[in-house]
SEFIZA-3560 file (N, C-alpha, C; in Angstrom, 3 decimals):
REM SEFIZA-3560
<numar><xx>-68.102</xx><yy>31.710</yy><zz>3.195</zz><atom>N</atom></numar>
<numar><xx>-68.813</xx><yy>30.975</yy><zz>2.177</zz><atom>CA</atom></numar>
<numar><xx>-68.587</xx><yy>31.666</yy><zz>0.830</zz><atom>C</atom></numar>
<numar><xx>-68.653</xx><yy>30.689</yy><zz>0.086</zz><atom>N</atom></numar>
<numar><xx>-68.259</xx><yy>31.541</yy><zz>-1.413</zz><atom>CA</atom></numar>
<numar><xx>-69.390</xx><yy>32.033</yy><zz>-2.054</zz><atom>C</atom></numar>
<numar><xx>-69.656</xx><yy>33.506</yy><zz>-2.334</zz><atom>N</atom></numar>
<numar><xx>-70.369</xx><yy>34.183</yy><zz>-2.919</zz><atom>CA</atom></numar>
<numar><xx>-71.196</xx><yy>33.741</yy><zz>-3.899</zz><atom>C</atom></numar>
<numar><xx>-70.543</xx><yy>32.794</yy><zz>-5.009</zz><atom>N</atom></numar>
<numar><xx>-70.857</xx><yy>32.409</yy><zz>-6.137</zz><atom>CA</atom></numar>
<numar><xx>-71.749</xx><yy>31.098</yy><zz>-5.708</zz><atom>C</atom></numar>
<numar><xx>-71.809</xx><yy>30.555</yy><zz>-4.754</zz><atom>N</atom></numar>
<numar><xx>-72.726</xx><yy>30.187</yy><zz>-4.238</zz><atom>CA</atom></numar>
<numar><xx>-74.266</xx><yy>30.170</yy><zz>-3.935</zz><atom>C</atom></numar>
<numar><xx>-75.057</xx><yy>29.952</yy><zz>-4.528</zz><atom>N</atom></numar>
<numar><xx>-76.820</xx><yy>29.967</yy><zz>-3.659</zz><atom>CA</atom></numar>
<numar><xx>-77.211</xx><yy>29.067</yy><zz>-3.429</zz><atom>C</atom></numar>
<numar><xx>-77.642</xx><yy>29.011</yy><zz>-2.748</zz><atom>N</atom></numar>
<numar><xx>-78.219</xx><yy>28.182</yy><zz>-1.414</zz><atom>CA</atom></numar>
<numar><xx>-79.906</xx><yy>28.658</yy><zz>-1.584</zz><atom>C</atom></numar>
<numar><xx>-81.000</xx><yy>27.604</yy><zz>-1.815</zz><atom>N</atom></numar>
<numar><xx>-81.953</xx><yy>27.919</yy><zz>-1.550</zz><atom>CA</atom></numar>
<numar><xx>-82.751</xx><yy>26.749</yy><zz>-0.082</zz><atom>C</atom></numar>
<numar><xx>-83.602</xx><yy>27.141</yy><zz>0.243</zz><atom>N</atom></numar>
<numar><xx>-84.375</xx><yy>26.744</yy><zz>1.078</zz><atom>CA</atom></numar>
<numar><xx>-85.214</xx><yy>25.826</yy><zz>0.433</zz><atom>C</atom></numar>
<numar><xx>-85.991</xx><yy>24.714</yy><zz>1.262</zz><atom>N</atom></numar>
<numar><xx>-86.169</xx><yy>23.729</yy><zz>1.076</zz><atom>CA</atom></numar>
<numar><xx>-87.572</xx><yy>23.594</yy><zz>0.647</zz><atom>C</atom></numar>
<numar><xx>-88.446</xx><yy>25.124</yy><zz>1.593</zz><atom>N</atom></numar>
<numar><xx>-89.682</xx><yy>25.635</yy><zz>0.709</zz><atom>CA</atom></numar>
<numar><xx>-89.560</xx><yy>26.035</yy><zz>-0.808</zz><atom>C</atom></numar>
<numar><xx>-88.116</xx><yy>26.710</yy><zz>-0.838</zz><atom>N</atom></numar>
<numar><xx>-88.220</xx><yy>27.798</yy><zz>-2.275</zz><atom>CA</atom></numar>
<numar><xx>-87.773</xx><yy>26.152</yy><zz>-3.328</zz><atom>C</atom></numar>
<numar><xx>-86.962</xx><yy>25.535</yy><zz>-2.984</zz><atom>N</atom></numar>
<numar><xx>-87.048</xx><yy>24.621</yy><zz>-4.296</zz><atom>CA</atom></numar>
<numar><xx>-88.540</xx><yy>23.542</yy><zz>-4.325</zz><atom>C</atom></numar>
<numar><xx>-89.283</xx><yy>23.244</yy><zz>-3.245</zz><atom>N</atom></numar>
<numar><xx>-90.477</xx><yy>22.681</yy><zz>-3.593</zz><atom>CA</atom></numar>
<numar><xx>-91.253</xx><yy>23.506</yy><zz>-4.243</zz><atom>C</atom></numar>
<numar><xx>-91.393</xx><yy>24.786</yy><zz>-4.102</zz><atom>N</atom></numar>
<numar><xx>-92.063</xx><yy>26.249</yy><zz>-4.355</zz><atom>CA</atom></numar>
<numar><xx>-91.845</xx><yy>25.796</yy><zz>-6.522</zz><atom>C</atom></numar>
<numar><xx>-90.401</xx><yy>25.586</yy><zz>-6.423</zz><atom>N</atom></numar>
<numar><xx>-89.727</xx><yy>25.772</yy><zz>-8.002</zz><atom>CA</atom></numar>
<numar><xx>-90.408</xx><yy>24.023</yy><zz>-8.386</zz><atom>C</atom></numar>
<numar><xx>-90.618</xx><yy>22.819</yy><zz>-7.544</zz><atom>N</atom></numar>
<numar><xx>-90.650</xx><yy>22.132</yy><zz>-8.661</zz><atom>CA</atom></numar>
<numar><xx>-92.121</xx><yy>21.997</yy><zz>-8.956</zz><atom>C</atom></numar>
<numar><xx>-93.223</xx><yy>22.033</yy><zz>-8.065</zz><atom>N</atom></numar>
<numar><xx>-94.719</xx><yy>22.283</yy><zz>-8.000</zz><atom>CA</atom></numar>
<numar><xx>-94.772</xx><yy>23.255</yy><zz>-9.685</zz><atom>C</atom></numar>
<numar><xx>-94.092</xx><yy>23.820</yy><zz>-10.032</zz><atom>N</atom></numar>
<numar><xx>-94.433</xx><yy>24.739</yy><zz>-11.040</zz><atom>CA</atom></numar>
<numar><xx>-94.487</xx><yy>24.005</yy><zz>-12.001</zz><atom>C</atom></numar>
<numar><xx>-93.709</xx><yy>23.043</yy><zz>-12.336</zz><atom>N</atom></numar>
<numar><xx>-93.578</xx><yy>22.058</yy><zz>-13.518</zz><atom>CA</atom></numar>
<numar><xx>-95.163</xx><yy>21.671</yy><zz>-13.760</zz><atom>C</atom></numar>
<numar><xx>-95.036</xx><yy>21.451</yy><zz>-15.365</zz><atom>N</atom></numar>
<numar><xx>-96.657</xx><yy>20.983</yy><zz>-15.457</zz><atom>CA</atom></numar>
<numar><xx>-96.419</xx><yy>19.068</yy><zz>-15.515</zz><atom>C</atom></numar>
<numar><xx>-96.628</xx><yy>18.529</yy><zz>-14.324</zz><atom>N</atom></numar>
<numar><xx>-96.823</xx><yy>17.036</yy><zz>-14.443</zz><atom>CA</atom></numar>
<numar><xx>-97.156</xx><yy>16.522</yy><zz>-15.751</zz><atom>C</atom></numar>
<numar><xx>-96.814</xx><yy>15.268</yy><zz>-16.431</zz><atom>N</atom></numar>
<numar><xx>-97.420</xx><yy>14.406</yy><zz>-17.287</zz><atom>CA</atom></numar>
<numar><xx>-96.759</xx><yy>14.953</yy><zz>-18.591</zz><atom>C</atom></numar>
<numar><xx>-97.989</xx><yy>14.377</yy><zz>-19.534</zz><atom>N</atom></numar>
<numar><xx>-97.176</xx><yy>14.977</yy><zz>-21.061</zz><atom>CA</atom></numar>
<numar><xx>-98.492</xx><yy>15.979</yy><zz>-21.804</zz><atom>C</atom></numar>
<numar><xx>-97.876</xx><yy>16.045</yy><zz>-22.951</zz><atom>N</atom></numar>
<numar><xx>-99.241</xx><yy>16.964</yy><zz>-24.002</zz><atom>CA</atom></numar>
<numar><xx>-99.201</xx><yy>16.103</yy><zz>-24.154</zz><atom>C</atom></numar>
<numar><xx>-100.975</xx><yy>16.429</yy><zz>-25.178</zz><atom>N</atom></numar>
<numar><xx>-101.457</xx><yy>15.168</yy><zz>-25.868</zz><atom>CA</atom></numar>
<numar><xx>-100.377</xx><yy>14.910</yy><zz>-27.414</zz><atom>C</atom></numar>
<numar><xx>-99.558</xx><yy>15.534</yy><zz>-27.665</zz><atom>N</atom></numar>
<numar><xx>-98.745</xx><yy>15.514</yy><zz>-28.757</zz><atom>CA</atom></numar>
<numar><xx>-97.506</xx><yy>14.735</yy><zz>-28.414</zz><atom>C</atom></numar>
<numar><xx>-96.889</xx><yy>14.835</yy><zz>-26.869</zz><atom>N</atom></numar>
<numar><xx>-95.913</xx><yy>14.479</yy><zz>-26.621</zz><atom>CA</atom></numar>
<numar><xx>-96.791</xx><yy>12.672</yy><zz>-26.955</zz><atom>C</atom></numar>
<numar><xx>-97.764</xx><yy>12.631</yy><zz>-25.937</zz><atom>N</atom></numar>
<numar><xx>-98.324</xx><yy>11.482</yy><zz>-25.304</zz><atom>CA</atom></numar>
<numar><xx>-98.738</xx><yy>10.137</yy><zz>-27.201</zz><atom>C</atom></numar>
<numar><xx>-98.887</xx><yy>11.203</yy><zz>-28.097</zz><atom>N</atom></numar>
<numar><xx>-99.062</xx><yy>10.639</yy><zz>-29.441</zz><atom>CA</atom></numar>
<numar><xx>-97.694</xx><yy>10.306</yy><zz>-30.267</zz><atom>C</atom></numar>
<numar><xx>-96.822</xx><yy>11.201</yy><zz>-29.768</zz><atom>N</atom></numar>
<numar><xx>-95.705</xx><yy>10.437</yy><zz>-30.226</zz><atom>CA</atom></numar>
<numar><xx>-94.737</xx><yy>9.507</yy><zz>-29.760</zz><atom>C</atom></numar>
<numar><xx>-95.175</xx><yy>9.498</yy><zz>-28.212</zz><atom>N</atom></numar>
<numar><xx>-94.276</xx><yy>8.117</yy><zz>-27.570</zz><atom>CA</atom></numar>
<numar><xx>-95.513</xx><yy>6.609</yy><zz>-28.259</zz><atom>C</atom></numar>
<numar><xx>-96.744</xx><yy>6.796</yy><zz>-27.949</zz><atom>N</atom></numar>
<numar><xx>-97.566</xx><yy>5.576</yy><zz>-28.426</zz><atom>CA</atom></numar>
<numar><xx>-96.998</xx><yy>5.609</yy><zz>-30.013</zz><atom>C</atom></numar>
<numar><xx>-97.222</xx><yy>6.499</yy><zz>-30.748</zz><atom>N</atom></numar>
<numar><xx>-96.163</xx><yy>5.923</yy><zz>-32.010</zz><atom>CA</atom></numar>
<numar><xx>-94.872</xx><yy>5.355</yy><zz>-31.793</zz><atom>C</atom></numar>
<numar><xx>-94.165</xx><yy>5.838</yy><zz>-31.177</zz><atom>N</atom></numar>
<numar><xx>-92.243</xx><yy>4.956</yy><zz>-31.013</zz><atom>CA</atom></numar>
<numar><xx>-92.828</xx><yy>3.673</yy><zz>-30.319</zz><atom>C</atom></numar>
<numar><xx>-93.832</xx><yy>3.362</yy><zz>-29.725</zz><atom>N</atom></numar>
<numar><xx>-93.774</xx><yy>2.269</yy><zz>-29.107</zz><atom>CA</atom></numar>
<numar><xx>-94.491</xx><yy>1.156</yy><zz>-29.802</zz><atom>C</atom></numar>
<numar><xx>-95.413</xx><yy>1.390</yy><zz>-30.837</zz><atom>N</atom></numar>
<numar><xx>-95.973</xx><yy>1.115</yy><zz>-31.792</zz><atom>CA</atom></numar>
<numar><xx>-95.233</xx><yy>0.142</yy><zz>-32.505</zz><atom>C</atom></numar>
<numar><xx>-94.052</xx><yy>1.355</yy><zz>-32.773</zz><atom>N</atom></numar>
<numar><xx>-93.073</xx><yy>1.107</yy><zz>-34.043</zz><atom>CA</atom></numar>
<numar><xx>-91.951</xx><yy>-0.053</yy><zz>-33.559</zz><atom>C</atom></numar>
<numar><xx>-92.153</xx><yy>0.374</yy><zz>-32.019</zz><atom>N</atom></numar>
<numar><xx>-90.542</xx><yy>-0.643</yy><zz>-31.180</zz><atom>CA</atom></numar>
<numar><xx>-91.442</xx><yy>-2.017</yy><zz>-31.238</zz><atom>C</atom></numar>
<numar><xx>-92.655</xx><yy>-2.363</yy><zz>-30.842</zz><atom>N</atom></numar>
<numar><xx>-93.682</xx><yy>-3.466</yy><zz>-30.709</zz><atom>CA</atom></numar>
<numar><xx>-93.233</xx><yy>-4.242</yy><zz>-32.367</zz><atom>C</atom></numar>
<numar><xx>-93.666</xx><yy>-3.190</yy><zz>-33.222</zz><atom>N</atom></numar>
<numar><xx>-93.440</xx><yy>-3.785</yy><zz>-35.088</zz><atom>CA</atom></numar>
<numar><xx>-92.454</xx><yy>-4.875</yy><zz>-34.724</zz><atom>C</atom></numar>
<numar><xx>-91.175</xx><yy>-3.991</yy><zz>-34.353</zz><atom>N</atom></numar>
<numar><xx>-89.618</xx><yy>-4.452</yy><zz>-34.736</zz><atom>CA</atom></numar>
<numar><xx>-89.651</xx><yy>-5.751</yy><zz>-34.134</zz><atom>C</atom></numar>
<numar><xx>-89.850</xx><yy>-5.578</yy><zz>-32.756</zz><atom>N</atom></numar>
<numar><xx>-89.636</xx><yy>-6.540</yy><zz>-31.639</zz><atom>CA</atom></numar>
<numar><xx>-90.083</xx><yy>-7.884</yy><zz>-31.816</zz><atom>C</atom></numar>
<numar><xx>-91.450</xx><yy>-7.934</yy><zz>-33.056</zz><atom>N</atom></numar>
<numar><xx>-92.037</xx><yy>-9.111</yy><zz>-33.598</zz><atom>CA</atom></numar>
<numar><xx>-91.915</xx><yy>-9.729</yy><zz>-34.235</zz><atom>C</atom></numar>
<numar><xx>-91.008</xx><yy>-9.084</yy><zz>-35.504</zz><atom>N</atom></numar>
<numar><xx>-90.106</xx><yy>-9.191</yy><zz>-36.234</zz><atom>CA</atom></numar>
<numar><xx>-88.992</xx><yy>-9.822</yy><zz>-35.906</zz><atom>C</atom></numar>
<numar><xx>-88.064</xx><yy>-9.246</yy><zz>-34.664</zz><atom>N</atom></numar>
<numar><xx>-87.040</xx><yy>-9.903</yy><zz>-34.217</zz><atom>CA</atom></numar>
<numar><xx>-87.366</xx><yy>-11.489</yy><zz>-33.966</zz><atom>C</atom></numar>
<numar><xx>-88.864</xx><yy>-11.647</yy><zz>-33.210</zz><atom>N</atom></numar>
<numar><xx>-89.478</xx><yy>-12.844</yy><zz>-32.530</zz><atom>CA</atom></numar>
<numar><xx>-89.409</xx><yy>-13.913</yy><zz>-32.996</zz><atom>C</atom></numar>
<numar><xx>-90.428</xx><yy>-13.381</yy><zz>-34.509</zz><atom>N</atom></numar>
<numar><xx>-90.422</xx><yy>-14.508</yy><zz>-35.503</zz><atom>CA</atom></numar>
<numar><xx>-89.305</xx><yy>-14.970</yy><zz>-36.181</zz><atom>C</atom></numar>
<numar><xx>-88.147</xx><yy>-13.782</yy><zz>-36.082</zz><atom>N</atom></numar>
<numar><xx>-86.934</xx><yy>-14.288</yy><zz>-36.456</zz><atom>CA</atom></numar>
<numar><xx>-86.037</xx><yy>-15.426</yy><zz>-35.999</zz><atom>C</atom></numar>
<numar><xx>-86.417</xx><yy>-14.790</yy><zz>-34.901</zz><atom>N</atom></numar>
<numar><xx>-85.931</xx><yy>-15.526</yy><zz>-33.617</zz><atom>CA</atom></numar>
<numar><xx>-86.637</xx><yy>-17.371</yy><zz>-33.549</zz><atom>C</atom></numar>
<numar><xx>-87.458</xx><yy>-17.468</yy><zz>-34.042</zz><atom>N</atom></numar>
<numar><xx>-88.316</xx><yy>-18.473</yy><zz>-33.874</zz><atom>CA</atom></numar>
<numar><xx>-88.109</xx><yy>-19.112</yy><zz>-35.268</zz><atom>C</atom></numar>
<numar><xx>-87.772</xx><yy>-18.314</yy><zz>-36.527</zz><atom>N</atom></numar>
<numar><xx>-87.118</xx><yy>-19.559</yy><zz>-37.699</zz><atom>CA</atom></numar>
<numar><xx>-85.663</xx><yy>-19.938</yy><zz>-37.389</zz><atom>C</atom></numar>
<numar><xx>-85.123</xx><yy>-19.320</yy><zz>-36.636</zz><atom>N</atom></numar>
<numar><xx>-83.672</xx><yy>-19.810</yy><zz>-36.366</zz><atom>CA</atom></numar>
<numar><xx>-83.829</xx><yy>-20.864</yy><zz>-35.831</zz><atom>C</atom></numar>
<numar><xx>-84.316</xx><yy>-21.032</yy><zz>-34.673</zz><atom>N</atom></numar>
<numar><xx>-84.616</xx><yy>-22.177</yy><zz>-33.757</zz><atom>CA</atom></numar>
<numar><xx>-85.201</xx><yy>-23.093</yy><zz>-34.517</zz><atom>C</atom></numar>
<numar><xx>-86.297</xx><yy>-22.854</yy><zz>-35.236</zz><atom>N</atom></numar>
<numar><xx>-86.921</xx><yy>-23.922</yy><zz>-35.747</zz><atom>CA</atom></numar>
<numar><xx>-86.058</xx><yy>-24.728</yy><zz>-37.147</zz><atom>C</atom></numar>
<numar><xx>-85.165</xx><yy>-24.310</yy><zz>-37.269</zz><atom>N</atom></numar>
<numar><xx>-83.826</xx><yy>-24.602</yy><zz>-38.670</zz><atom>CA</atom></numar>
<numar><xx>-83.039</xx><yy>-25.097</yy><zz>-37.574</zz><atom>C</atom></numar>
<numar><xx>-82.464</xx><yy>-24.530</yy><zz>-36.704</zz><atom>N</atom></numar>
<numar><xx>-81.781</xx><yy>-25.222</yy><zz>-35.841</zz><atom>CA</atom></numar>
<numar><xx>-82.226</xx><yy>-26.677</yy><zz>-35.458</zz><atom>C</atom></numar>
<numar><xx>-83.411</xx><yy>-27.201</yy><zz>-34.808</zz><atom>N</atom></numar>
<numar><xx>-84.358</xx><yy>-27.669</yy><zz>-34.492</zz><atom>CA</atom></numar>
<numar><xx>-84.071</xx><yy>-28.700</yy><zz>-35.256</zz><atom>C</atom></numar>
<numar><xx>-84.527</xx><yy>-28.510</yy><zz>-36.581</zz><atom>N</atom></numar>
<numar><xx>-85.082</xx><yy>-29.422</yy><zz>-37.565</zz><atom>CA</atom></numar>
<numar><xx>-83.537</xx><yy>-30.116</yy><zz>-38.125</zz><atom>C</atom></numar>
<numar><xx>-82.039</xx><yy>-29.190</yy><zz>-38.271</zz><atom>N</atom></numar>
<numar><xx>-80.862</xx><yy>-29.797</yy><zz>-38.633</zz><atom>CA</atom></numar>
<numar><xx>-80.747</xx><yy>-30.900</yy><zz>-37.660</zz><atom>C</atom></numar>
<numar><xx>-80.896</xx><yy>-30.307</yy><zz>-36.356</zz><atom>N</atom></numar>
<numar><xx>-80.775</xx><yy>-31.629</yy><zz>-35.106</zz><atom>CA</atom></numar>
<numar><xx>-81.304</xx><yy>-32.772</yy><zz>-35.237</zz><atom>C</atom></numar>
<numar><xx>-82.432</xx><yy>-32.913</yy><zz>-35.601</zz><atom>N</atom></numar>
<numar><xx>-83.455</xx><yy>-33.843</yy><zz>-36.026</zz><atom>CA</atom></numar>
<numar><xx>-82.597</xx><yy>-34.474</yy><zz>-37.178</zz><atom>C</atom></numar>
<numar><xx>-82.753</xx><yy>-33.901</yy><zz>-38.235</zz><atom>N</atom></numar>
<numar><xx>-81.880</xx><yy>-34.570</yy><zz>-39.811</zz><atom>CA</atom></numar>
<numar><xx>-80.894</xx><yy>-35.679</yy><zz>-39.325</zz><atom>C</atom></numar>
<numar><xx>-79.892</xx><yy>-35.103</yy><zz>-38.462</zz><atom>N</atom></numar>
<numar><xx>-78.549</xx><yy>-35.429</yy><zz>-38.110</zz><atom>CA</atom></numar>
<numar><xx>-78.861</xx><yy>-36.370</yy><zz>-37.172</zz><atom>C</atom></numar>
<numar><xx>-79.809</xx><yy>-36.433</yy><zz>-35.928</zz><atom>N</atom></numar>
<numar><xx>-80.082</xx><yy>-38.101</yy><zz>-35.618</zz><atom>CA</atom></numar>
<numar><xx>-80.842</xx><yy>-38.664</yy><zz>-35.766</zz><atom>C</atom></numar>
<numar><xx>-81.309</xx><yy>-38.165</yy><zz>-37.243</zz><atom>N</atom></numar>
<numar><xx>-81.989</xx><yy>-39.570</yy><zz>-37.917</zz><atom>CA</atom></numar>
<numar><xx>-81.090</xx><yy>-40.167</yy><zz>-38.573</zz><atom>C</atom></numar>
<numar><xx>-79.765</xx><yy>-39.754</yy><zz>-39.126</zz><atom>N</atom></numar>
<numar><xx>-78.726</xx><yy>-39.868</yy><zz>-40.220</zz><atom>CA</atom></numar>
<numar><xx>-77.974</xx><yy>-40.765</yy><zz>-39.337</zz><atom>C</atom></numar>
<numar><xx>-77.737</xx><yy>-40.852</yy><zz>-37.853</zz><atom>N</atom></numar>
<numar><xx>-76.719</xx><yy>-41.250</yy><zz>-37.326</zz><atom>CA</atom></numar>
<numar><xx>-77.660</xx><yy>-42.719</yy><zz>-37.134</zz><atom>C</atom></numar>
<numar><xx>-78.786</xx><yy>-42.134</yy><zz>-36.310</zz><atom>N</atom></numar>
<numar><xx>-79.095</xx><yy>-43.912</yy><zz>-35.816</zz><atom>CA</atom></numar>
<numar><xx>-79.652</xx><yy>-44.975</yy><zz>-36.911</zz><atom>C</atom></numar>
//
């Protein structure tokens, strides 16, 4: 086996991940509710964007068969 190798046991890496502190700080936890805040802003933005296109779209369709019939 190659030296450069370690190999731990299946106690010693549960042993290593139990150490981690679960969850977030309250700092981490304040700055994801801000990015998500901020992604919510955008996303509404996109929406309503999204919703005058259609509604211009919408309304040319309309123009054009009133023009035809």
């Amino acid at each position: 086996m190659d030296s450069a190798v370690r190999v731990a046991s299946i106690d010693q890496a549960r042993k290593a991940s139990k150490r981690k502190t679960p969850g977030l700080t309250e700092s981490e936890r304040q700055l994801l509710l801000a990015e998500v805040a901020k992604i919510s802003a955008e996303l509404g933005e996109l929406q309503a964007w999204a919703a005058e296109i259609t509604r211009r779209v919408t309304n040319h369709a309309d123009e054009r068969a009133d023009r035809t019939a």
